[in-house]
Biotite code that builds the C-alpha atoms (Angstrom):
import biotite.structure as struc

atoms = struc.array([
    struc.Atom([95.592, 82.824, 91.374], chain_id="A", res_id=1, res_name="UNK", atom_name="CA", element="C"),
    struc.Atom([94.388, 83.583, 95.073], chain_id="A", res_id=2, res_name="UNK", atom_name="CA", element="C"),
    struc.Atom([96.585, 85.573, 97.662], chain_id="A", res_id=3, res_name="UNK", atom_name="CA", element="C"),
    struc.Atom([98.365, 84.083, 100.093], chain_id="A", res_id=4, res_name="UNK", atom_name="CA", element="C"),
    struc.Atom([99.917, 86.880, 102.707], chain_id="A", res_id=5, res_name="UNK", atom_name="CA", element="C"),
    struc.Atom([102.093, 86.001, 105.210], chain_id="A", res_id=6, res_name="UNK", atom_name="CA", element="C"),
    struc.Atom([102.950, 87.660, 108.793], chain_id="A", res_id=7, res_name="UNK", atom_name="CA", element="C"),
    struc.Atom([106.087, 86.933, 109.941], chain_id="A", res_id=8, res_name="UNK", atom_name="CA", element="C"),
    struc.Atom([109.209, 87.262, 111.826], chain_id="A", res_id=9, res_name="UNK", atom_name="CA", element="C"),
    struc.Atom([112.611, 85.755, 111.154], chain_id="A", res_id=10, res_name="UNK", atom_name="CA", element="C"),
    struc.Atom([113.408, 85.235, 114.463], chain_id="A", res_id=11, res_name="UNK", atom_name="CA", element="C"),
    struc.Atom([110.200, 83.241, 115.284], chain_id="A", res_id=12, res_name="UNK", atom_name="CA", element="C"),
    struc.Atom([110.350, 79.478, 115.560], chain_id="A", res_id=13, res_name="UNK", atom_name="CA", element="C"),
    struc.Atom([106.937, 78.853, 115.243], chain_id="A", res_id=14, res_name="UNK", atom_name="CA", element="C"),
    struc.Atom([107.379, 80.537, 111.579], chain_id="A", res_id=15, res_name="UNK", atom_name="CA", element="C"),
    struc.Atom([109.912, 78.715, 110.682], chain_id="A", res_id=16, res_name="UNK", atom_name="CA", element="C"),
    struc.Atom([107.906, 75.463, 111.401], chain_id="A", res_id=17, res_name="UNK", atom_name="CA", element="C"),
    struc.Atom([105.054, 77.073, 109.455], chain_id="A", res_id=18, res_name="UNK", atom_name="CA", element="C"),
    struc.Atom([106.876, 77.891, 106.367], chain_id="A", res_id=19, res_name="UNK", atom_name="CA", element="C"),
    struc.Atom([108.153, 74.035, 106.247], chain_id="A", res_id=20, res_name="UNK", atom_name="CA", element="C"),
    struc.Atom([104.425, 73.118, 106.905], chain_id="A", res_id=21, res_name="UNK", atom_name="CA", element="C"),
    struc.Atom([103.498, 74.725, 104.361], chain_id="A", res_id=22, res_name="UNK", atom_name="CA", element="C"),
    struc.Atom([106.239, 74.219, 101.979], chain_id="A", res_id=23, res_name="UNK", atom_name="CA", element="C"),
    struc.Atom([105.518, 70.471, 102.355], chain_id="A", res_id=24, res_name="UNK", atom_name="CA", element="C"),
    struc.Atom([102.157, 71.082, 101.206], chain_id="A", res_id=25, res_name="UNK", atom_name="CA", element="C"),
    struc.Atom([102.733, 72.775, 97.982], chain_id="A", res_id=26, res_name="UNK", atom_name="CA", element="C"),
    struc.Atom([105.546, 70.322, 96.813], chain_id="A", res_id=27, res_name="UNK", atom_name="CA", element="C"),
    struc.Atom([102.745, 68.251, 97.094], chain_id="A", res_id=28, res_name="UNK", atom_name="CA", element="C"),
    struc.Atom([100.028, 70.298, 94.904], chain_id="A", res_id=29, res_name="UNK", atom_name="CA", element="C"),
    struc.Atom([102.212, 71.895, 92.524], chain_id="A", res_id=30, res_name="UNK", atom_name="CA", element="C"),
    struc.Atom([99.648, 73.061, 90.253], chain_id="A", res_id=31, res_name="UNK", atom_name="CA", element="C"),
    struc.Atom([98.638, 75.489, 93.633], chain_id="A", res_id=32, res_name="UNK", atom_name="CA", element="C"),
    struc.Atom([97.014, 78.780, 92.793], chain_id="A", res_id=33, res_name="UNK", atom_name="CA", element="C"),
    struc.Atom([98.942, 80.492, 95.432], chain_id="A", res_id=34, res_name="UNK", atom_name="CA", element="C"),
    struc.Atom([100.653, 83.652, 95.017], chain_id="A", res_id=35, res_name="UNK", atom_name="CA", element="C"),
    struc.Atom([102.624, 84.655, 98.160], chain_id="A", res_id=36, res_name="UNK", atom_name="CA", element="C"),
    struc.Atom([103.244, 87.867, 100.266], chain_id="A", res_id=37, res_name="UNK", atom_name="CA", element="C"),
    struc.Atom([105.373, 88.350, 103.379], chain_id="A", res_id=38, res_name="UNK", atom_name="CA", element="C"),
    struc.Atom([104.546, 90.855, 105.639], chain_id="A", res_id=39, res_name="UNK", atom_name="CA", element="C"),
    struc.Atom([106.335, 92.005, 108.462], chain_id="A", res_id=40, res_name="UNK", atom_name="CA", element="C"),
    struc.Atom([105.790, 91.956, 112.480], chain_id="A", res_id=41, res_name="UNK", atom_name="CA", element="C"),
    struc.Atom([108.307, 92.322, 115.070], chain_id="A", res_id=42, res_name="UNK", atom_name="CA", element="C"),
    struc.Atom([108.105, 90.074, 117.934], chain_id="A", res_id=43, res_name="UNK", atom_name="CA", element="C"),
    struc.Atom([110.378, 91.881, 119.946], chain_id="A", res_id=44, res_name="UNK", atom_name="CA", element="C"),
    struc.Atom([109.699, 95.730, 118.666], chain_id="A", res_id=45, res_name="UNK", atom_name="CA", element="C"),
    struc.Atom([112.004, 97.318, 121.443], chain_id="A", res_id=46, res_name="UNK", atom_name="CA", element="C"),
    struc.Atom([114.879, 95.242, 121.288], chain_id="A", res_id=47, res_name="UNK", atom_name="CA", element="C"),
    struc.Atom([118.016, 97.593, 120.597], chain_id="A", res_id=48, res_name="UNK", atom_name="CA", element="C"),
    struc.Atom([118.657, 97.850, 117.565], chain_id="A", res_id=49, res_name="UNK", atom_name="CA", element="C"),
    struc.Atom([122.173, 95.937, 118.366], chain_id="A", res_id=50, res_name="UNK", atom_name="CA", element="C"),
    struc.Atom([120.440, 92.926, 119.404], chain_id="A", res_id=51, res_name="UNK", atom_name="CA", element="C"),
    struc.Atom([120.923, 91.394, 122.893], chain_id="A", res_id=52, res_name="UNK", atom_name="CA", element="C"),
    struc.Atom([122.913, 88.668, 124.289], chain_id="A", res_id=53, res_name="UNK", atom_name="CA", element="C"),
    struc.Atom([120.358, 85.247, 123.783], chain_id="A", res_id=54, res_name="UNK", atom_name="CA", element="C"),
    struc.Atom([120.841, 84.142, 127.220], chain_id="A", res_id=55, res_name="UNK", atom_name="CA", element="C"),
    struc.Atom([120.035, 87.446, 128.641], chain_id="A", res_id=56, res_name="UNK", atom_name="CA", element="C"),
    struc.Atom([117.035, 87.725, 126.391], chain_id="A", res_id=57, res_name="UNK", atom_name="CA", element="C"),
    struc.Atom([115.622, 84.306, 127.319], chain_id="A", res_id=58, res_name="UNK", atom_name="CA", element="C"),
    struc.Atom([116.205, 84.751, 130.816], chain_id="A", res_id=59, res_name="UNK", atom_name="CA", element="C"),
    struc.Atom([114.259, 88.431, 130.371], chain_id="A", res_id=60, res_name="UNK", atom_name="CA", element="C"),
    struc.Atom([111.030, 86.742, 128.324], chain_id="A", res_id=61, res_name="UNK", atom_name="CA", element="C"),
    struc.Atom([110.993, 83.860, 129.871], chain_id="A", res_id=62, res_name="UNK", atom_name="CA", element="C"),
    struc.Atom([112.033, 84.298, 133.535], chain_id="A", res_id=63, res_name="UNK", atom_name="CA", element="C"),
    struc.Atom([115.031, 81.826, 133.436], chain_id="A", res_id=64, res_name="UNK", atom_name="CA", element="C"),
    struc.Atom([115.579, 78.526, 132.523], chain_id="A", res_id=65, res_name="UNK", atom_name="CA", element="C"),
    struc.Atom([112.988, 76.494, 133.364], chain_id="A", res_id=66, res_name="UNK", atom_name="CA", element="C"),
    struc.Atom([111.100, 78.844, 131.965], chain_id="A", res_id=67, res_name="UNK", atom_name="CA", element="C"),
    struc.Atom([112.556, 78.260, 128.513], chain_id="A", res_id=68, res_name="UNK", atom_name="CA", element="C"),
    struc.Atom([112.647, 74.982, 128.562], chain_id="A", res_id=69, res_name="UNK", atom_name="CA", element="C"),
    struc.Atom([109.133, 74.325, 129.052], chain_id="A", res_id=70, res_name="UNK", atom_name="CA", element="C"),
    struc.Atom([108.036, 77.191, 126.269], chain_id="A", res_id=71, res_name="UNK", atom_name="CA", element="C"),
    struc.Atom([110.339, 75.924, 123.544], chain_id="A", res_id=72, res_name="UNK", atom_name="CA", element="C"),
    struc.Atom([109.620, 71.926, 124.895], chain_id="A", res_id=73, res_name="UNK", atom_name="CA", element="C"),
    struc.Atom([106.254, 72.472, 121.809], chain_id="A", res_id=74, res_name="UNK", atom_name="CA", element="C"),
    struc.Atom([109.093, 74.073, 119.411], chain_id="A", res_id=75, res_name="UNK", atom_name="CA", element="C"),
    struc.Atom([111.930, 71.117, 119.687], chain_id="A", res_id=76, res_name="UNK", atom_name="CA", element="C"),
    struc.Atom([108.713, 68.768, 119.099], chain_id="A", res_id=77, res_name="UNK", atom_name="CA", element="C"),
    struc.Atom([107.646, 70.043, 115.550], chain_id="A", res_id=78, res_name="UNK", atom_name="CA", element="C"),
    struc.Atom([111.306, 71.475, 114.616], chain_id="A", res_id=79, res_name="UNK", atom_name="CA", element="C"),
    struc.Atom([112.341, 67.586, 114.884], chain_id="A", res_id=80, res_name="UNK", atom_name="CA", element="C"),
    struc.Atom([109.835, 65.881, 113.167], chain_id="A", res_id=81, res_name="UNK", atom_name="CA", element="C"),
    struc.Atom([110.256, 68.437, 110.149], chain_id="A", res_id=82, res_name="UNK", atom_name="CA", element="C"),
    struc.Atom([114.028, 67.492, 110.565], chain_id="A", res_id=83, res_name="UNK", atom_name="CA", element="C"),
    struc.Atom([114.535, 71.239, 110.615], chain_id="A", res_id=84, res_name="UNK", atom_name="CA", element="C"),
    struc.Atom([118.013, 70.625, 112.669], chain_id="A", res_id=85, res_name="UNK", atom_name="CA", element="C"),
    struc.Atom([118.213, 73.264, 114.940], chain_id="A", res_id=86, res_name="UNK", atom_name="CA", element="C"),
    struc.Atom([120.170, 73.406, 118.088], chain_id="A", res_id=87, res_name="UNK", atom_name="CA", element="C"),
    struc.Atom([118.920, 76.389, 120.118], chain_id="A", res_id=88, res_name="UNK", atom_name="CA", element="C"),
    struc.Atom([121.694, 76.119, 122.562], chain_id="A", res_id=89, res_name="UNK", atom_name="CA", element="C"),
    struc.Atom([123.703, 77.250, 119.402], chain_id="A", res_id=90, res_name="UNK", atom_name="CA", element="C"),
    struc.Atom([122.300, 80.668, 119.383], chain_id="A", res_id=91, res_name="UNK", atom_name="CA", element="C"),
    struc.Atom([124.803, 83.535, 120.910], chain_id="A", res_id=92, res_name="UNK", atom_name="CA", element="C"),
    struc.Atom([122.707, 86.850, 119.473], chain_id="A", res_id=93, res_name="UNK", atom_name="CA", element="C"),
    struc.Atom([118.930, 87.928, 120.079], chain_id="A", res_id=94, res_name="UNK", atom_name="CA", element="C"),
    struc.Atom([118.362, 90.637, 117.284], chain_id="A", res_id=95, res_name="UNK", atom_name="CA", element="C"),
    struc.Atom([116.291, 93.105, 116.660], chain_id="A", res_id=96, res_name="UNK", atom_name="CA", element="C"),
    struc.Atom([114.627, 92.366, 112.738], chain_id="A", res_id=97, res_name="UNK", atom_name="CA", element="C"),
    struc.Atom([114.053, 95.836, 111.450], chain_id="A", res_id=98, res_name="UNK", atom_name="CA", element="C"),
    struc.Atom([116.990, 95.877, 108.880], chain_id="A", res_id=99, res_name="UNK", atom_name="CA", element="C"),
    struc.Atom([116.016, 91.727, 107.861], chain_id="A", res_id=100, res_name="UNK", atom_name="CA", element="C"),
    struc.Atom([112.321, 93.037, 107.189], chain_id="A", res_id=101, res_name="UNK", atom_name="CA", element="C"),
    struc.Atom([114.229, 95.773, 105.152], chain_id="A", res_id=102, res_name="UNK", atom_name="CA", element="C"),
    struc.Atom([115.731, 93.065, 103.151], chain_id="A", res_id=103, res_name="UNK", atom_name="CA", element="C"),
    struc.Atom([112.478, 90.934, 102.797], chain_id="A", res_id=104, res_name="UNK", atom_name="CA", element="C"),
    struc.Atom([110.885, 93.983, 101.186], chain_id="A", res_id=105, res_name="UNK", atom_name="CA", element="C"),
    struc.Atom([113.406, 95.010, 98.675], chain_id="A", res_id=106, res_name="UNK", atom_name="CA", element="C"),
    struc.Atom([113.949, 91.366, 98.124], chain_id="A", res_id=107, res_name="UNK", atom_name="CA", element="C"),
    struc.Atom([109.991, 91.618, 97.117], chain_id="A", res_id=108, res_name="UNK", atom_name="CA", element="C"),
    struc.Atom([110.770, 94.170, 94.710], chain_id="A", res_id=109, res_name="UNK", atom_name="CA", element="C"),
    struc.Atom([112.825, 91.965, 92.566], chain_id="A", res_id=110, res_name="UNK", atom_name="CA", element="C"),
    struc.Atom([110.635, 88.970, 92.724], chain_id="A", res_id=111, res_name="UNK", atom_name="CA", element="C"),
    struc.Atom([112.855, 87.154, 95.359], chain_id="A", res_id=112, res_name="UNK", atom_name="CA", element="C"),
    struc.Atom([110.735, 87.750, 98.540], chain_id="A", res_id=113, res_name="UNK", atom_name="CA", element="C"),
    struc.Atom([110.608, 84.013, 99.761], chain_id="A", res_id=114, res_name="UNK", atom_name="CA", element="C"),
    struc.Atom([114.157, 82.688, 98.941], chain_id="A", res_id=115, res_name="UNK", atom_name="CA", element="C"),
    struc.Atom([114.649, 85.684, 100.881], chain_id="A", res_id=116, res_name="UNK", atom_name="CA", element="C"),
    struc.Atom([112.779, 84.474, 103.981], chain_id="A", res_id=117, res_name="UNK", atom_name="CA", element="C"),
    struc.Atom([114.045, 81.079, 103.572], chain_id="A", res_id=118, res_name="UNK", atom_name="CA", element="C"),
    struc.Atom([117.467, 82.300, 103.700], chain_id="A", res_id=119, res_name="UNK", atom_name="CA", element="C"),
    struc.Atom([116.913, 84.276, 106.712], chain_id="A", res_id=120, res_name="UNK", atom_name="CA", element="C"),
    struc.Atom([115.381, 81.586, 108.507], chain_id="A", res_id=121, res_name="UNK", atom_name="CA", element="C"),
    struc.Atom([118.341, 79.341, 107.854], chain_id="A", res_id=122, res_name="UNK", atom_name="CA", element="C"),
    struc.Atom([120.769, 81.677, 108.430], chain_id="A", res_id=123, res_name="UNK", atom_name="CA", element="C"),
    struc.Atom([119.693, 82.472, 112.094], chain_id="A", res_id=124, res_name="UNK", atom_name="CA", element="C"),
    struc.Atom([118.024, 78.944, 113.332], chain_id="A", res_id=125, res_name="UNK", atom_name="CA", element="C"),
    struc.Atom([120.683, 76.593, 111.197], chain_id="A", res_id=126, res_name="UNK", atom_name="CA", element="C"),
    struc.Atom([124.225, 78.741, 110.982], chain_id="A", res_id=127, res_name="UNK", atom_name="CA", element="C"),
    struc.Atom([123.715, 81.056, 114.094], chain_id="A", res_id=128, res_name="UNK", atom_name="CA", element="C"),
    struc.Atom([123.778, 83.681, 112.262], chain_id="A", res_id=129, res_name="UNK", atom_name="CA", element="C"),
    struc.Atom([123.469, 87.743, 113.607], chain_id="A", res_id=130, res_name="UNK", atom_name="CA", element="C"),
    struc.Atom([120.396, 88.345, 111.722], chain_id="A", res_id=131, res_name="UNK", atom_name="CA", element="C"),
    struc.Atom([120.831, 92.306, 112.822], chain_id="A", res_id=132, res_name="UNK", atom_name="CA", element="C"),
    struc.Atom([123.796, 92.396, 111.209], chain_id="A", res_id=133, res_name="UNK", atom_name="CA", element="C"),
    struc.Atom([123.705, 94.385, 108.432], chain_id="A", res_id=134, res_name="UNK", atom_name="CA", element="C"),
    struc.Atom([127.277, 92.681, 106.760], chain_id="A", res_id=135, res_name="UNK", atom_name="CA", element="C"),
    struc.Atom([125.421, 89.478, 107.049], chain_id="A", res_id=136, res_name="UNK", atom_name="CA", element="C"),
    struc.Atom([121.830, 90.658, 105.591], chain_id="A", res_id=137, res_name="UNK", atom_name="CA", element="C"),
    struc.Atom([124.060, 91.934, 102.762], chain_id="A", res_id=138, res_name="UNK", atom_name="CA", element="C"),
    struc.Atom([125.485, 88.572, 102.150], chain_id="A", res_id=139, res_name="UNK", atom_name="CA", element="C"),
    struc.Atom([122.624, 86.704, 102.400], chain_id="A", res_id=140, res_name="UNK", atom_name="CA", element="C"),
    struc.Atom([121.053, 89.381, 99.452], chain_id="A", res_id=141, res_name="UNK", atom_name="CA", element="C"),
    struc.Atom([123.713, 88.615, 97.662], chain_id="A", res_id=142, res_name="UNK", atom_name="CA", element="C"),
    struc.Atom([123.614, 84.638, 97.840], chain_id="A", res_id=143, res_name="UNK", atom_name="CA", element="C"),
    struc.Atom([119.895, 84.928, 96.793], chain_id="A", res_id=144, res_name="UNK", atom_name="CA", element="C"),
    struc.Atom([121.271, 87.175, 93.699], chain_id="A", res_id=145, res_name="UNK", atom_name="CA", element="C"),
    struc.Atom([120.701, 90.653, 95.129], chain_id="A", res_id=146, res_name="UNK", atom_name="CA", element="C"),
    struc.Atom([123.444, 93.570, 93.962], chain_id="A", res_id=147, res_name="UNK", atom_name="CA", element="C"),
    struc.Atom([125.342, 93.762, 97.190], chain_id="A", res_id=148, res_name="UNK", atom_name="CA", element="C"),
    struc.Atom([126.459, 97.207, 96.593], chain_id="A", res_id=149, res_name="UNK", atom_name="CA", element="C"),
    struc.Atom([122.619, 98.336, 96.458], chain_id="A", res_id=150, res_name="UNK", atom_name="CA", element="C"),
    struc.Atom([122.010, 96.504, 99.562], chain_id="A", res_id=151, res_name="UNK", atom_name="CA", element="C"),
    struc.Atom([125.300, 98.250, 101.306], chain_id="A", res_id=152, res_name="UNK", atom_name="CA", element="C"),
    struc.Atom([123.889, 101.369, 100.234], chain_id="A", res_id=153, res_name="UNK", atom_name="CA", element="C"),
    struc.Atom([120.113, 101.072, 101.128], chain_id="A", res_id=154, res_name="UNK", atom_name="CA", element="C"),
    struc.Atom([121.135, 99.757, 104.527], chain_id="A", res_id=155, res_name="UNK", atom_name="CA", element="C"),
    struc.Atom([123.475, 102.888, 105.128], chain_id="A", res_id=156, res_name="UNK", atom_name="CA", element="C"),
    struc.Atom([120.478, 105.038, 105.098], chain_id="A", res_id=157, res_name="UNK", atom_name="CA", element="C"),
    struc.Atom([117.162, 105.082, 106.223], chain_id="A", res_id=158, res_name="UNK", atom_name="CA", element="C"),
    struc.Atom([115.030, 103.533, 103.474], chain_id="A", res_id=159, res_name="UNK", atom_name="CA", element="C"),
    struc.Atom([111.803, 102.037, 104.554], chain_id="A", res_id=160, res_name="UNK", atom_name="CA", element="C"),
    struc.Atom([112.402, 101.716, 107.754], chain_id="A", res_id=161, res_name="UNK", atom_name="CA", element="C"),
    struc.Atom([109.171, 103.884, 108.768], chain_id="A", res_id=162, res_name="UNK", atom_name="CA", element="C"),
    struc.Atom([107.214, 101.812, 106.286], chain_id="A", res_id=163, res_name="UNK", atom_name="CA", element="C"),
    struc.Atom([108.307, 98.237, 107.734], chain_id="A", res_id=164, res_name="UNK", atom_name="CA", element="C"),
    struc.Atom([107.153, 99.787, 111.493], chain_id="A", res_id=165, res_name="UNK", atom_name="CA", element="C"),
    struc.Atom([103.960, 101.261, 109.861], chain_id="A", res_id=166, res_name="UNK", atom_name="CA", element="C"),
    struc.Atom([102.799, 97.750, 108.469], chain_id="A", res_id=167, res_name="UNK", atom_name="CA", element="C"),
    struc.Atom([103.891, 96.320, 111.544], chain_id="A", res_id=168, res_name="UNK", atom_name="CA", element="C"),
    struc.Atom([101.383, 98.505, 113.065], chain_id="A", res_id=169, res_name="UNK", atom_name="CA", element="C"),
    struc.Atom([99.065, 98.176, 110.943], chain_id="A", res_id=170, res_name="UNK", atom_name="CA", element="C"),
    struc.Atom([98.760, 94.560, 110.992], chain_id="A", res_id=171, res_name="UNK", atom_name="CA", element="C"),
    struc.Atom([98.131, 94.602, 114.747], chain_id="A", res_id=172, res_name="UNK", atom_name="CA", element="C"),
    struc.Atom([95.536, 97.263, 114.356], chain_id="A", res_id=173, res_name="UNK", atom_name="CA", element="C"),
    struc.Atom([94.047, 94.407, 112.094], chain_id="A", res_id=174, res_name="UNK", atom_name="CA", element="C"),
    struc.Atom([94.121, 91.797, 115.364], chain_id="A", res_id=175, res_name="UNK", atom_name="CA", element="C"),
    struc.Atom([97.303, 89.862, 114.712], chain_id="A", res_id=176, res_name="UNK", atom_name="CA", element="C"),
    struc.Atom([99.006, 89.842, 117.978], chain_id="A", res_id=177, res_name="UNK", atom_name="CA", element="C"),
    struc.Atom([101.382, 86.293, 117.057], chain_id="A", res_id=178, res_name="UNK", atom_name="CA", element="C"),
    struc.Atom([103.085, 85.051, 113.858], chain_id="A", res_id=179, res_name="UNK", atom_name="CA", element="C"),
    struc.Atom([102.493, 82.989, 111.882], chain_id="A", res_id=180, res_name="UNK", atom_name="CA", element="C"),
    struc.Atom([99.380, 84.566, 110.641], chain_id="A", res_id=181, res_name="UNK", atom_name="CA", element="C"),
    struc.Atom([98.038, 83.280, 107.120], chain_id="A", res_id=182, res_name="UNK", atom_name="CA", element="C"),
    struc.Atom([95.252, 85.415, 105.103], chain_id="A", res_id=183, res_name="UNK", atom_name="CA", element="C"),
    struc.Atom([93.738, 83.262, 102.412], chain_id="A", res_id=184, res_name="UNK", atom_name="CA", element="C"),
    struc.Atom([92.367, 85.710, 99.741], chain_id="A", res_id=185, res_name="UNK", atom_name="CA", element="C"),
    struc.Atom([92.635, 88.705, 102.063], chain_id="A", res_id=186, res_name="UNK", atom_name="CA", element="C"),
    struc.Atom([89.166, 86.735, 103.931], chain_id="A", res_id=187, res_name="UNK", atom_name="CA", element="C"),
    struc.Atom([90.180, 83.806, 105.958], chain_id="A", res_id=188, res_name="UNK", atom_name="CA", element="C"),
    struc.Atom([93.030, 83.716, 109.036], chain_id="A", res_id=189, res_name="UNK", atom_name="CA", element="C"),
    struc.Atom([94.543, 81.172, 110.104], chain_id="A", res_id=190, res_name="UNK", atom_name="CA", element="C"),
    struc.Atom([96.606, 81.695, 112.829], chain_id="A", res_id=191, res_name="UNK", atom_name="CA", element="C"),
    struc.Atom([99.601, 79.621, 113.872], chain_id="A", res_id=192, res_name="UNK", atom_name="CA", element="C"),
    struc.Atom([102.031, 77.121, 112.378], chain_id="A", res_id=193, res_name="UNK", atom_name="CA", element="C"),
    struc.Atom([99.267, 74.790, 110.952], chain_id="A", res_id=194, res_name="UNK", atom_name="CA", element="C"),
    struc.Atom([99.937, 71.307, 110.038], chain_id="A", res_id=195, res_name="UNK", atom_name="CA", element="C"),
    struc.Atom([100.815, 69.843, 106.230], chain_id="A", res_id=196, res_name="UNK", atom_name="CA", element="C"),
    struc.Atom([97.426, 68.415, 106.237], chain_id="A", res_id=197, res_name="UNK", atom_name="CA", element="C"),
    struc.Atom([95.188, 71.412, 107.022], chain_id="A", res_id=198, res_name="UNK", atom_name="CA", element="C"),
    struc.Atom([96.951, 73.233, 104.089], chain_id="A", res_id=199, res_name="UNK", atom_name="CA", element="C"),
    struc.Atom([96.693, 70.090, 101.535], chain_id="A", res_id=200, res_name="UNK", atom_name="CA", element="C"),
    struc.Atom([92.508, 70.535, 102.795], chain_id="A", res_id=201, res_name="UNK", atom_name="CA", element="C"),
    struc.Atom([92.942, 74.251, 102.185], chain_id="A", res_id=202, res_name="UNK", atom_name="CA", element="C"),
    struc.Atom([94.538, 74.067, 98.699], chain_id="A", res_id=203, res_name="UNK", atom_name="CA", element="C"),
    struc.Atom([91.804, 71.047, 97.868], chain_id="A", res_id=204, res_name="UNK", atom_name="CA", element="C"),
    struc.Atom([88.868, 73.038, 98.350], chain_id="A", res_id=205, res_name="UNK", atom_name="CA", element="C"),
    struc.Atom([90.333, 76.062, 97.117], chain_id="A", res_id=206, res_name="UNK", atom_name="CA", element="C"),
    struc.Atom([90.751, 73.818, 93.639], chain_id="A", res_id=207, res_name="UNK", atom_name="CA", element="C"),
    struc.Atom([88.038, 72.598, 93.628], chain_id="A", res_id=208, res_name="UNK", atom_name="CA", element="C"),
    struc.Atom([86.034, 76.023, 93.863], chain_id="A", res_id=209, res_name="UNK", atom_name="CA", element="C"),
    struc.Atom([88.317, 76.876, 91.515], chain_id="A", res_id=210, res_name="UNK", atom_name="CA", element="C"),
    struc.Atom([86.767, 74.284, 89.455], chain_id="A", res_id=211, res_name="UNK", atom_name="CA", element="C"),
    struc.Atom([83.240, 74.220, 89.518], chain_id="A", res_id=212, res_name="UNK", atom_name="CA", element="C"),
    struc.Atom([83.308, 78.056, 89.306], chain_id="A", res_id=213, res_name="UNK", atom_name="CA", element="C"),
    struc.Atom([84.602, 77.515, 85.445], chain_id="A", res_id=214, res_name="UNK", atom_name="CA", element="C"),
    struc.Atom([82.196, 75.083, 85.124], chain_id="A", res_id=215, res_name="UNK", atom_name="CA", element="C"),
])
């Protein structure tokens, strides 16, 4: 098997539209050797830990409408022709991820790292969900089979929270300044939400390495 880690943020479109890229591409190799990590990274590191008000926090990144509309114009492109659904104007809450990187890591613990992610993603870009909620992390443990009363009491404390902002350091002390970033056998970067096809080449020539080096 070869290791595929992944650095990511739930609130990030562009990682949303990589996930699907890539889930499109295994459903089509099924026989992949990957094995898959997420990793976390905090777009917005100093957003209060309550979240923000999404209009507020578009208007502050992006310097008003206009602005918006021409940075997410690339987004609404891909997220339609992946029928991923989302309506952005559908999004009240801007929050800050520490607690659903908590979640993604114990998730990881019990072997459920990705539904995980998946569930996070369509929580907050497909129900408008508070993703900084911890009543609604707990749920969304629970509808991926996590205990919820484990989850109620890990998130009353402090558990791993330095860890999750240590790797988040740490993987921009390694040069990732954007998610997605993809690490193919802890040697090869690619960086972005890359296209169904450039993974189907990927997992090809991975095979057939694979291949010729039991040969």
């Amino acid at each position: 098997m070869i290791k595929l880690d992944i650095i990511s943020d739930p609130v990030c479109p562009w990682c949303y539209i990589g996930k699907a890229e890539l889930d499109h591409a295994l459903a089509e190799r099924p026989d992949h050797p990957f094995t898959i990590e997420w990793h976390p990274f905090q777009l917005n590191p100093d957003m209060p830990a309550e979240g923000m008000d999404r209009k507020d926090y578009m208007e502050m990144k992006f310097g008003g409408q206009s602005g918006a509309a021409s940075a997410y114009a690339p987004v609404i492109e891909r997220t339609e022709a992946l029928d991923l659904n989302i309506d952005f104007s559908a999004i009240d809450r801007q929050p800050n991820t520490l607690n659903a990187h908590r979640l993604i890591h114990w998730a990881g613990l019990e072997g459920r790292q990705t539904p995980a992610v998946s569930a996070l993603f369509k929580a907050f870009f497909n129900e408008y969900r508070d993703i900084g909620d911890t009543e609604i992390l707990i749920e969304i443990g629970s509808s991926i089979g996590m205990n919820p009363e484990i989850l109620k009491r890990l998130f009353s404390g402090d558990a791993d929270v330095q860890s999750i902002k240590d790797r988040d350091v740490h993987a921009r002390q390694r040069g990732v300044s954007g998610v997605p970033c993809f690490i193919v056998a802890n040697t090869h970067a690619l960086r972005g939400a890359q296209p169904k096809s450039l993974w189907l080449q990927v997992l090809d020539e991975l095979s057939e390495n694979m291949k010729e080096s039991t040969d």
